[in-house]
N, C-alpha and C positions, 0 to 999 in steps of 0.2 A: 504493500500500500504506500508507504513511504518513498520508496523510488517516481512508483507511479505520480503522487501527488509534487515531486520536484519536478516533473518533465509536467504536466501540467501546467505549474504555475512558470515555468521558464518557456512556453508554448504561449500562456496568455501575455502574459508582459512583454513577451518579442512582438507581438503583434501592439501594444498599445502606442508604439512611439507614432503609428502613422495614424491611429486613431486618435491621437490628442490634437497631430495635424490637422485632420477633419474637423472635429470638433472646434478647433480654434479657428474655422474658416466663416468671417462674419460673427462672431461671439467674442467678449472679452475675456481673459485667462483669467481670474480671478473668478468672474461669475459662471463660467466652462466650469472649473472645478468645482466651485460653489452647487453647482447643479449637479455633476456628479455627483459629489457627497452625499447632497440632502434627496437624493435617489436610491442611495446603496444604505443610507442608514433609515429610511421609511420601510425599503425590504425587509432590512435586519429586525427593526420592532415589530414585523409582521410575524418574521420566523419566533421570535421570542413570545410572542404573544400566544399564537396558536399551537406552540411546543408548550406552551403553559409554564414556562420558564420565568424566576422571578429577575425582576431588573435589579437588583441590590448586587452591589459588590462588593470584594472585600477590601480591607484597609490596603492592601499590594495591590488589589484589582483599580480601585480608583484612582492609586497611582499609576497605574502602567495605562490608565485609558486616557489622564490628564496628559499626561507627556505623548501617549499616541496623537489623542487630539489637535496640541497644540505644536507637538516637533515634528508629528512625522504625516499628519492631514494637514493642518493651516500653515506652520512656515514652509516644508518639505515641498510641498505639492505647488502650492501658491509660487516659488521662487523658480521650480520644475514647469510650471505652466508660464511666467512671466520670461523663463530664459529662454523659450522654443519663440517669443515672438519677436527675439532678439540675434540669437544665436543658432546658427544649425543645428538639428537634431543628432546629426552625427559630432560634433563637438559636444553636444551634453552627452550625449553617450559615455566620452572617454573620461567628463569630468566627473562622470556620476559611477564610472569603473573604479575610481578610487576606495569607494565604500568596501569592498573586502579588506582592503588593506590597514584602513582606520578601523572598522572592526576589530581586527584581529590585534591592532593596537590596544585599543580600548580593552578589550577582556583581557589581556597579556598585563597591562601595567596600573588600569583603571579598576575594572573589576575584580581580577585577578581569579579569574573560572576557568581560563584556557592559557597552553602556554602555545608562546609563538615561537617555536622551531624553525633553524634554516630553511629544512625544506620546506613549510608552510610558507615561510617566506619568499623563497625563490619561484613557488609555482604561483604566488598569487604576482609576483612581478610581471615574471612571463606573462600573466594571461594580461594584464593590463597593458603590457607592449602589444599583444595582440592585438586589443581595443582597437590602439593608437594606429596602429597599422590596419586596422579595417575604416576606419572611420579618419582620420587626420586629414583635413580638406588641402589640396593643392597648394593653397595659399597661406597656407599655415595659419598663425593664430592676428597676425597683425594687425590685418583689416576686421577682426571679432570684435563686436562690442567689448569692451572691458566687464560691465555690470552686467551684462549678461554671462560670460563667463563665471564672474564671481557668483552670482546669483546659484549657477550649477553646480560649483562646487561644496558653498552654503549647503545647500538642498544634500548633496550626496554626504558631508558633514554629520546631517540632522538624523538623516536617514540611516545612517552607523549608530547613533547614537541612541538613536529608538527602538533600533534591535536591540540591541547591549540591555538595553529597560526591560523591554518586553521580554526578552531570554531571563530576566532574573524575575520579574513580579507580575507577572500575567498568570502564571503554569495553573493557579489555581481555582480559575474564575471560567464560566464559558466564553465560547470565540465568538457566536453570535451576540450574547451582553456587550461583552468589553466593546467589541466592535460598533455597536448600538449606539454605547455611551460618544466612545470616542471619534467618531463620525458624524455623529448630530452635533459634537463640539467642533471639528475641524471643518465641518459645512456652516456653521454662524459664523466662524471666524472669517472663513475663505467670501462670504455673501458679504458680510461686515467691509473687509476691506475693496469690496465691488463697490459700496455703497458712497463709501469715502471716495477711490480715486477713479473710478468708473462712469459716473453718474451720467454725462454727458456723452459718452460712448455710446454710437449708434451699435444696433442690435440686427442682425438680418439672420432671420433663421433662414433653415433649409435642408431637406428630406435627410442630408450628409451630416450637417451638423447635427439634427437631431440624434438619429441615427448613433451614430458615434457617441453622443454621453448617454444614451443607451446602453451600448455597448459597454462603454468604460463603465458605467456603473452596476452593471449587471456581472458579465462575466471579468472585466478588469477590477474591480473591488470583489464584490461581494462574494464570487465565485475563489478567484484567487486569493482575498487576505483569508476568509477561512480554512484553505489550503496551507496558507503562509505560516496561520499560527499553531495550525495539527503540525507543520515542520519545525516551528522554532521549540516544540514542546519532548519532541524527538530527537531533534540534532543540537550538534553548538552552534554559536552563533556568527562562529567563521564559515563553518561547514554550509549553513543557510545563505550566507551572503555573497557566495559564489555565483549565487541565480546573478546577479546583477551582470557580471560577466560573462556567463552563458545568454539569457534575452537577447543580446546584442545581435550572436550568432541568431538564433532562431529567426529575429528580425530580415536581416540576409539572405538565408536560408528558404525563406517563406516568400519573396522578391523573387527568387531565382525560379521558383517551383509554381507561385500560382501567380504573376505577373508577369512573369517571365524575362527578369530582368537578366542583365549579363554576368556569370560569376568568375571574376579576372582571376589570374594567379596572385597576383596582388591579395586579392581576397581570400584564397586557399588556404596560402599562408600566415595570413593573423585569425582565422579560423582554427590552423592547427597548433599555431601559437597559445589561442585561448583553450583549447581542451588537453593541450599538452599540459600548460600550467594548470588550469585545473585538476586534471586529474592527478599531479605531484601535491600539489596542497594538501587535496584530500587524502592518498594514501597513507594506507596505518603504517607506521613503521613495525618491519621485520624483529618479531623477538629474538633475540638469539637461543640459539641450542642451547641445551644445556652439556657440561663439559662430563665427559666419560671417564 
């Protein structure tokens, strides 16, 4: 089950980078997300409701849904939706690969739940030269917005940081509550600051956009983080945050097969970059024999 549910959620979130595009076509980022959220957490109180499940959490519960809420829904997402109107989606890609590696920081010297190992260290390098090598635009970074940039690294930042949370104060509460809670929080936030610096922003829907925060909020929330968090409850929270660097691939992957876009060598190669480092990260190390 647990294999199945990482290929899953690295199956959905490879597809969401060009659904946020959609969505963000004629919509502003703040209110795009804003409506995602308060879509994926109307489902979630449905599922709660009619599972006859109480919404109370615990004293770790409420913590791990305030910080989901406000680090990894309202700034996370918000600063993820405001850098794609700024910066190409393949530059946030590479700045948002960082998150394995801040992870594996953070539990290694912050939490202190996992140790970080050479080789966890060198495959998570690898796979993020792969990123960079799938995704690094021509023109490199010079003509990139700056705040956009930062905005994605912010976001990939927050998004380490929320795992690290949620791996240590979630484990005991349901994924549909917590999610409830802290989705209804990071949709007031994400609508809030629509309210403020959006106002004036014209609005054009259309079947695409719709569509699309449909989409993201159905099977890219609500399908995936409940996925997310049966994973973060099973694995550490290096081992989960590998998906970030795999999506990438699947994204590509998913171009080449049902779009049919062109797959270079160029690409081959920081594809096999990223699952070569992956798969060093992840491996167990070899016990040694015992001596005779």
């Amino acid at each position: 089950m647990i294999p199945f549910l990482y290929g899953l959620v690295c199956l959905i979130w490879g597809s969401t980078w060009l659904a946020i595009k959609f969505g963000l076509d004629g919509v502003p980022p703040f209110l795009g997300a804003g409506l995602r959220f308060s879509l994926a957490a109307a489902i979630l109180w449905g599922l709660v409701f009619f599972s006859g499940l109480s919404p109370r959490l615990t004293p770790r519960g409420r913590r791990a849904a305030v910080i989901a809420g406000v680090l990894g829904f309202g700034i996370g997402y918000s600063l993820v939706y405001w850098a794609e109107t700024r910066v190409s989606s393949g530059l946030v890609a590479v700045l948002c690969a960082v998150a394995p590696l801040i992870t594996a920081l953070l539990t290694a010297f912050v939490a202190r739940t996992e140790t970080l190992t050479r080789r966890k260290g060198a495959g998570i390098a690898i796979g993020i030269a792969g990123v960079v090598v799938l995704f690094w635009p021509r023109e490199g970074v010079a003509s990139a917005d700056a705040l956009g940039l930062l905005a994605a690294f912010v976001s990939s930042v927050g998004s380490a940081g929320n795992l690290v949370a949620q791996s240590l104060w979630s484990k005991k509460d349901d994924a549909r509550v917590l999610n409830a809670w802290s989705m209804s929080l990071g949709a007031a936030l994400l609508l809030g600051l629509s309210f403020v610096f959006e106002r004036g922003a014209a609005v054009t829907w259309t079947p695409s956009n719709v569509g699309a925060i449909f989409y993201l909020a159905i099977l890219g929330t609500v399908v995936a983080f409940l996925s997310y968090y049966k994973l973060i409850r099973a694995l550490p929270a290096t081992q989960v945050s590998m998906i970030t660097l795999i999506f990438p691939v699947v994204a590509i992957v998913l171009g080449w097969v049902v779009l049919g876009e062109s797959l270079t060598a160029n690409a081959g190669f920081g594809i096999a970059l990223i699952m070569g480092g992956v798969g060093l990260a992840l491996a167990k190390r070899r016990q040694s024999s015992p001596a005779i």
